[in-house]
N, C-alpha and C positions, 0 to 999 in steps of 0.2 A: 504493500500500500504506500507507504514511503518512496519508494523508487517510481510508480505511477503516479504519485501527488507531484514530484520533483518536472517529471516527465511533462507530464501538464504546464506546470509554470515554466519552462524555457521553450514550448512550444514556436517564440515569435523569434528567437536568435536563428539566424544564416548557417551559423557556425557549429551546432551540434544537431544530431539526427533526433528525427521529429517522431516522434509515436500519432501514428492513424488512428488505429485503433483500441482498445484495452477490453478482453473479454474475459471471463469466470467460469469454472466448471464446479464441479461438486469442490472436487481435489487440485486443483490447478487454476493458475492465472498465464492469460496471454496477452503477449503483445506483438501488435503488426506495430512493425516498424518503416519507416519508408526506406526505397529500394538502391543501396549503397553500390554504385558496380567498375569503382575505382580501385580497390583495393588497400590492403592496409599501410600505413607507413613503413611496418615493420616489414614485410615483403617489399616493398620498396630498397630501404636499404640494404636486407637480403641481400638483393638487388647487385647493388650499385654499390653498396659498399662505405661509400658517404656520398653527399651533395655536395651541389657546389655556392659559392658565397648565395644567388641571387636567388635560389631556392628555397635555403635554410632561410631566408630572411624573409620570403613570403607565408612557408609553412608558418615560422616563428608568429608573425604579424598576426596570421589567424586564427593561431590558437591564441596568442596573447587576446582578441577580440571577444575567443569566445570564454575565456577565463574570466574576464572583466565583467561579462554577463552576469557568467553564474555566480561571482562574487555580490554581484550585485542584488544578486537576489537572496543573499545568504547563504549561499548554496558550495558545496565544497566537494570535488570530485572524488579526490583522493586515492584514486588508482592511475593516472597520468602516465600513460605508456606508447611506445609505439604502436605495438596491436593496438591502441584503443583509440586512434587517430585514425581515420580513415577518408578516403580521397571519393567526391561524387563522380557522375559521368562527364564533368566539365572541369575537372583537377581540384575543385575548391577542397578544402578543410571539414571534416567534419568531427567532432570529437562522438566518441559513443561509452556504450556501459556505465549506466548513471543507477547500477546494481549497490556500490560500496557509497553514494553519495551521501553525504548529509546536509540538512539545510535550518536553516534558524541558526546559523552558526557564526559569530560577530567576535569583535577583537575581545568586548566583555563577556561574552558566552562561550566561552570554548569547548572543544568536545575533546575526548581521549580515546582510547584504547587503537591496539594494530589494527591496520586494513595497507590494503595497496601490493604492489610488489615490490620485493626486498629491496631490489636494485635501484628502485627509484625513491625508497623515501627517505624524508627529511629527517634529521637526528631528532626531533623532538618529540617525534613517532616513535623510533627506534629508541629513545630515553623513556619510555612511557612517561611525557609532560601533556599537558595541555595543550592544544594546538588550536588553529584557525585556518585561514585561507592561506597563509605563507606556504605550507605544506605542497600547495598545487604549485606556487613556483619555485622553489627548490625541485620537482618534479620535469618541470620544462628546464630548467639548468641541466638536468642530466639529457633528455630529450635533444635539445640543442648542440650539446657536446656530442650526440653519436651521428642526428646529422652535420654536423660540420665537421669531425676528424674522424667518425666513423668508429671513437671507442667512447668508454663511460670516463667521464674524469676523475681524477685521484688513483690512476694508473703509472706503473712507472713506463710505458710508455711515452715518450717526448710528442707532443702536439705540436702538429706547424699550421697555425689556423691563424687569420686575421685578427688585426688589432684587436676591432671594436667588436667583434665575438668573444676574446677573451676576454674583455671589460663587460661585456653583457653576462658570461658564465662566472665573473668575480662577484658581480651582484647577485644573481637570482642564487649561487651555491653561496648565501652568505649564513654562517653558522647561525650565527642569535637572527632568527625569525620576525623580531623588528626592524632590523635595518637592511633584511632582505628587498632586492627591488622586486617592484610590484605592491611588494607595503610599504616601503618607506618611499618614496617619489613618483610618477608616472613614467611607468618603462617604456611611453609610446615617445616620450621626448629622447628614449638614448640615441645615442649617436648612430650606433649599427643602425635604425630604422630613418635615420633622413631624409631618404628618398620615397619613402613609404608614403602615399598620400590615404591619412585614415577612413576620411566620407567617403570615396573611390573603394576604399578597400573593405568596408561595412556595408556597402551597397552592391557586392557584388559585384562590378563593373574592371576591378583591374583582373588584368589578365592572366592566368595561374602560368607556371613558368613549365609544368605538365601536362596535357592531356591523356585521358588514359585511354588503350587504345580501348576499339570500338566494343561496349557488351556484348556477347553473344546472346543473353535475354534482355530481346529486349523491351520496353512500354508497352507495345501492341499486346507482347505474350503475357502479359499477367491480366489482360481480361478476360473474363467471358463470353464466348459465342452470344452473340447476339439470339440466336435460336433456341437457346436453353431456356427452360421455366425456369423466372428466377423470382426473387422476393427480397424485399430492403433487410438488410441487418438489425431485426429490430432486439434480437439478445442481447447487441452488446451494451455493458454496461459503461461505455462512453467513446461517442464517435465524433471524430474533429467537424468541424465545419467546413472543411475542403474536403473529409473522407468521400467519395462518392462511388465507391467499390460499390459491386453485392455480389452477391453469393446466393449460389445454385439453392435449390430448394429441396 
Protein backbone atom coordinates (compact mmCIF):
# COMPACT_ATOMS: atom_id res chain seq x y z
CA UNK A 1 0.00 0.00 0.00
CA UNK A 2 2.92 2.35 0.74
CA UNK A 3 4.72 1.78 -2.48
CA UNK A 4 1.11 2.28 -4.52
CA UNK A 5 0.38 5.59 -2.39
CA UNK A 6 4.07 6.72 -3.35
CA UNK A 7 3.38 5.57 -6.92
CA UNK A 8 0.29 7.73 -7.11
CA UNK A 9 1.92 10.90 -5.86
CA UNK A 10 4.85 11.03 -8.50
CA UNK A 11 2.56 10.17 -11.16
CA UNK A 12 3.12 13.82 -12.81
CA UNK A 13 7.24 13.60 -12.90
CA UNK A 14 8.81 12.82 -16.70
CA UNK A 15 11.59 11.38 -14.92
CA UNK A 16 10.29 8.15 -13.06
CA UNK A 17 8.00 5.33 -14.51
CA UNK A 18 4.38 5.91 -14.04
CA UNK A 19 1.81 3.18 -12.65
CA UNK A 20 -1.45 2.78 -15.20
CA UNK A 21 -2.98 0.78 -13.26
CA UNK A 22 -3.13 -0.91 -9.59
CA UNK A 23 -5.25 -4.19 -9.15
CA UNK A 24 -6.09 -6.66 -5.92
CA UNK A 25 -6.76 -10.28 -5.70
CA UNK A 26 -7.66 -12.25 -2.77
CA UNK A 27 -3.78 -12.89 -2.14
CA UNK A 28 -1.84 -10.57 -4.21
CA UNK A 29 -1.44 -6.85 -5.43
CA UNK A 30 -0.68 -5.76 -9.10
CA UNK A 31 0.61 -3.28 -10.84
CA UNK A 32 0.63 -2.38 -14.61
CA UNK A 33 3.24 -0.33 -15.19
CA UNK A 34 3.97 1.66 -18.24
CA UNK A 35 5.96 0.02 -21.17
CA UNK A 36 9.81 0.78 -20.57
CA UNK A 37 11.63 -0.70 -23.96
CA UNK A 38 15.07 1.03 -23.48
CA UNK A 39 16.73 -0.99 -21.30
CA UNK A 40 18.56 -0.71 -18.10
CA UNK A 41 21.45 1.45 -17.33
CA UNK A 42 23.13 -1.30 -15.89
CA UNK A 43 23.17 -3.23 -19.32
CA UNK A 44 24.14 -0.31 -20.77
CA UNK A 45 27.23 -0.01 -19.06
CA UNK A 46 27.55 -3.99 -19.21
CA UNK A 47 27.78 -2.55 -22.40
CA UNK A 48 30.18 -0.15 -22.98
CA UNK A 49 31.91 -0.29 -20.14
CA UNK A 50 31.71 3.47 -19.02
CA UNK A 51 30.24 6.73 -20.88
CA UNK A 52 31.41 9.33 -22.02
CA UNK A 53 31.65 13.02 -20.54
CA UNK A 54 28.39 14.29 -22.45
CA UNK A 55 26.29 11.25 -21.54
CA UNK A 56 27.09 10.86 -17.95
CA UNK A 57 26.20 14.43 -17.79
CA UNK A 58 22.66 14.20 -19.27
CA UNK A 59 21.98 10.69 -17.55
CA UNK A 60 23.32 12.70 -14.32
CA UNK A 61 20.95 15.81 -15.03
CA UNK A 62 17.85 13.43 -15.11
CA UNK A 63 18.15 11.73 -12.41
CA UNK A 64 19.21 14.63 -10.54
CA UNK A 65 15.49 16.16 -12.00
CA UNK A 66 13.89 13.23 -10.89
CA UNK A 67 15.51 13.11 -7.34
CA UNK A 68 14.57 16.72 -6.73
CA UNK A 69 10.98 15.45 -7.22
CA UNK A 70 10.75 12.85 -5.02
CA UNK A 71 12.45 15.00 -2.53
CA UNK A 72 10.04 17.19 -2.82
CA UNK A 73 7.45 15.36 -2.00
CA UNK A 74 9.13 13.80 0.94
CA UNK A 75 9.75 10.81 -0.61
CA UNK A 76 13.08 8.96 -0.44
CA UNK A 77 14.12 6.10 -2.89
CA UNK A 78 16.74 4.45 -1.26
CA UNK A 79 17.74 1.77 -3.42
CA UNK A 80 19.41 4.14 -6.28
CA UNK A 81 21.07 1.79 -8.78
CA UNK A 82 21.82 1.15 -12.17
CA UNK A 83 19.32 -1.68 -12.70
CA UNK A 84 16.84 0.68 -11.37
CA UNK A 85 17.40 3.43 -13.88
CA UNK A 86 16.04 2.68 -16.91
CA UNK A 87 16.01 4.23 -20.47
CA UNK A 88 12.26 4.87 -22.53
CA UNK A 89 11.91 4.28 -26.31
CA UNK A 90 13.26 7.94 -26.87
CA UNK A 91 16.66 7.41 -24.58
CA UNK A 92 15.11 9.62 -21.74
CA UNK A 93 15.73 8.65 -17.94
CA UNK A 94 13.54 6.92 -16.11
CA UNK A 95 14.07 5.93 -12.46
CA UNK A 96 11.96 2.75 -11.39
CA UNK A 97 11.20 0.37 -8.13
CA UNK A 98 9.61 2.66 -5.62
CA UNK A 99 9.35 -1.09 -3.76
CA UNK A 100 12.01 0.11 -0.64
CA UNK A 101 10.74 3.96 -0.95
CA UNK A 102 9.78 5.82 1.98
CA UNK A 103 7.83 9.00 2.00
CA UNK A 104 6.91 11.66 4.88
CA UNK A 105 10.58 11.74 5.31
CA UNK A 106 12.11 15.46 6.02
CA UNK A 107 15.55 16.69 7.55
CA UNK A 108 13.26 16.80 11.13
CA UNK A 109 11.66 13.33 10.56
CA UNK A 110 14.02 10.89 9.65
CA UNK A 111 13.74 7.34 9.09
CA UNK A 112 16.40 4.34 9.87
CA UNK A 113 16.92 0.83 9.52
CA UNK A 114 18.93 -1.06 6.14
CA UNK A 115 17.33 -1.04 2.79
CA UNK A 116 19.00 -0.49 -0.64
CA UNK A 117 22.15 -2.35 -2.14
CA UNK A 118 25.30 -2.71 -0.20
CA UNK A 119 27.21 -1.04 -2.92
CA UNK A 120 25.42 1.94 -3.03
CA UNK A 121 24.65 3.05 0.38
CA UNK A 122 25.44 5.97 2.21
CA UNK A 123 27.42 5.35 5.73
CA UNK A 124 24.65 6.43 7.76
CA UNK A 125 22.79 3.56 6.48
CA UNK A 126 25.53 1.39 6.90
CA UNK A 127 26.12 3.04 10.62
CA UNK A 128 22.44 2.33 11.41
CA UNK A 129 21.80 6.43 12.12
CA UNK A 130 19.14 8.20 11.01
CA UNK A 131 18.81 9.39 7.70
CA UNK A 132 16.92 11.47 5.09
CA UNK A 133 17.03 12.22 1.48
CA UNK A 134 21.04 12.77 1.50
CA UNK A 135 21.18 8.83 1.24
CA UNK A 136 19.78 9.02 -2.59
CA UNK A 137 22.70 11.33 -3.34
CA UNK A 138 25.58 9.73 -1.98
CA UNK A 139 23.73 6.81 -4.12
CA UNK A 140 24.02 8.90 -7.41
CA UNK A 141 27.84 9.61 -6.33
CA UNK A 142 28.40 6.03 -6.69
CA UNK A 143 26.08 5.91 -9.91
CA UNK A 144 28.04 8.69 -11.40
CA UNK A 145 31.47 7.30 -10.71
CA UNK A 146 30.60 3.99 -12.74
CA UNK A 147 29.34 5.96 -15.44
CA UNK A 148 32.03 8.14 -15.97
CA UNK A 149 35.21 5.78 -15.15
CA UNK A 150 33.39 2.60 -15.39
CA UNK A 151 34.25 1.58 -11.50
CA UNK A 152 32.73 2.23 -7.98
CA UNK A 153 34.95 4.86 -6.15
CA UNK A 154 37.15 4.35 -3.09
CA UNK A 155 38.80 1.63 -5.33
CA UNK A 156 42.44 1.40 -5.53
CA UNK A 157 42.06 1.68 -8.85
CA UNK A 158 43.47 5.31 -10.38
CA UNK A 159 40.51 7.25 -12.11
CA UNK A 160 41.27 9.45 -15.08
CA UNK A 161 37.97 11.40 -15.29
CA UNK A 162 37.38 15.10 -15.63
CA UNK A 163 37.75 17.92 -13.40
CA UNK A 164 34.25 18.97 -12.70
CA UNK A 165 33.16 15.03 -12.33
CA UNK A 166 35.42 14.65 -9.63
CA UNK A 167 34.37 17.89 -7.86
CA UNK A 168 30.76 16.68 -8.52
CA UNK A 169 31.80 12.94 -6.91
CA UNK A 170 33.70 15.04 -3.96
CA UNK A 171 30.30 16.50 -3.06
CA UNK A 172 27.59 14.09 -3.44
CA UNK A 173 30.22 11.16 -1.62
CA UNK A 174 30.42 13.65 1.18
CA UNK A 175 30.77 11.71 4.50
CA UNK A 176 28.45 13.83 7.07
CA UNK A 177 25.03 13.84 5.03
CA UNK A 178 24.65 17.62 5.72
CA UNK A 179 27.05 19.11 3.70
CA UNK A 180 26.51 16.42 1.02
CA UNK A 181 25.59 18.36 -2.35
CA UNK A 182 22.02 18.19 -3.04
CA UNK A 183 21.54 19.02 0.70
CA UNK A 184 23.78 21.50 1.24
CA UNK A 185 23.56 23.92 -2.15
CA UNK A 186 21.68 23.33 -5.42
CA UNK A 187 23.61 20.72 -7.51
CA UNK A 188 21.87 22.08 -10.62
CA UNK A 189 24.28 25.21 -10.35
CA UNK A 190 27.68 22.86 -10.21
CA UNK A 191 30.00 23.59 -12.75
CA UNK A 192 29.92 19.96 -14.53
CA UNK A 193 26.05 20.95 -15.60
CA UNK A 194 26.64 24.48 -17.25
CA UNK A 195 25.72 23.70 -20.32
CA UNK A 196 22.63 21.84 -19.07
CA UNK A 197 19.67 24.10 -19.90
CA UNK A 198 17.19 22.96 -16.80
CA UNK A 199 13.21 24.19 -18.47
CA UNK A 200 14.70 22.25 -21.84
CA UNK A 201 15.72 19.59 -19.96
CA UNK A 202 12.29 19.08 -17.55
CA UNK A 203 10.20 19.59 -20.44
CA UNK A 204 11.54 16.81 -22.30
CA UNK A 205 12.67 18.70 -25.39
CA UNK A 206 16.70 18.27 -25.06
CA UNK A 207 17.93 15.61 -26.89
CA UNK A 208 19.12 12.29 -25.16
CA UNK A 209 22.69 11.70 -26.36
CA UNK A 210 21.03 7.65 -26.97
CA UNK A 211 18.43 6.38 -28.80
CA UNK A 212 17.66 3.00 -28.11
CA UNK A 213 17.47 0.86 -30.88
CA UNK A 214 14.04 0.02 -32.37
CA UNK A 215 11.53 -2.26 -29.71
CA UNK A 216 10.73 -5.39 -31.01
CA UNK A 217 7.16 -4.93 -29.01
CA UNK A 218 5.93 -2.67 -30.07
CA UNK A 219 2.49 0.07 -29.06
CA UNK A 220 0.35 -1.55 -31.67
CA UNK A 221 1.18 -5.07 -29.96
CA UNK A 222 -0.15 -4.59 -26.48
CA UNK A 223 -3.79 -3.84 -27.66
CA UNK A 224 -6.56 -5.77 -28.30
CA UNK A 225 -8.14 -6.90 -31.53
CA UNK A 226 -10.53 -4.66 -32.11
CA UNK A 227 -12.88 -7.92 -32.80
CA UNK A 228 -12.73 -9.21 -29.31
CA UNK A 229 -15.64 -8.87 -26.74
CA UNK A 230 -14.28 -6.63 -24.41
CA UNK A 231 -15.51 -4.79 -21.24
CA UNK A 232 -13.82 -1.55 -19.35
CA UNK A 233 -11.77 -2.51 -16.32
CA UNK A 234 -14.16 -1.85 -13.96
CA UNK A 235 -12.17 -4.30 -10.93
CA UNK A 236 -9.55 -2.35 -10.66
CA UNK A 237 -9.07 -0.77 -7.66
CA UNK A 238 -7.52 2.49 -9.29
CA UNK A 239 -7.10 3.56 -12.95
CA UNK A 240 -5.19 6.76 -14.08
CA UNK A 241 -7.00 9.13 -16.15
CA UNK A 242 -4.84 8.52 -19.31
CA UNK A 243 -5.31 4.48 -18.59
CA UNK A 244 -7.53 3.63 -21.56
CA UNK A 245 -6.44 -0.06 -21.89
CA UNK A 246 -9.29 -2.81 -21.60
CA UNK A 247 -9.25 -6.13 -21.34
CA UNK A 248 -10.92 -9.17 -22.81
CA UNK A 249 -14.00 -10.28 -21.10
Amino acid sequence: MRERRILLKVRDCPFLCHLNAAHQSQDRAYYIMEYLSGGSLEELLRRCGSLNIETTRFYTAEMVCGLQFLHGQNIIHRDMKPANIMLDGNGHIRIIDLGLARDDVTSSNKTRGAAGTLRYLAPEILLGEDYDAAVDWWSLGIIVSRMSSGCFPFTTVRLSINTNVQDLLSGLLQRNPKKRLGVKGNIRDHPFFTIICWEELEMRRAQPPFIPPKAVLKNQDLLWPEEQTLHAASSFSYVSPSWTRIIRA
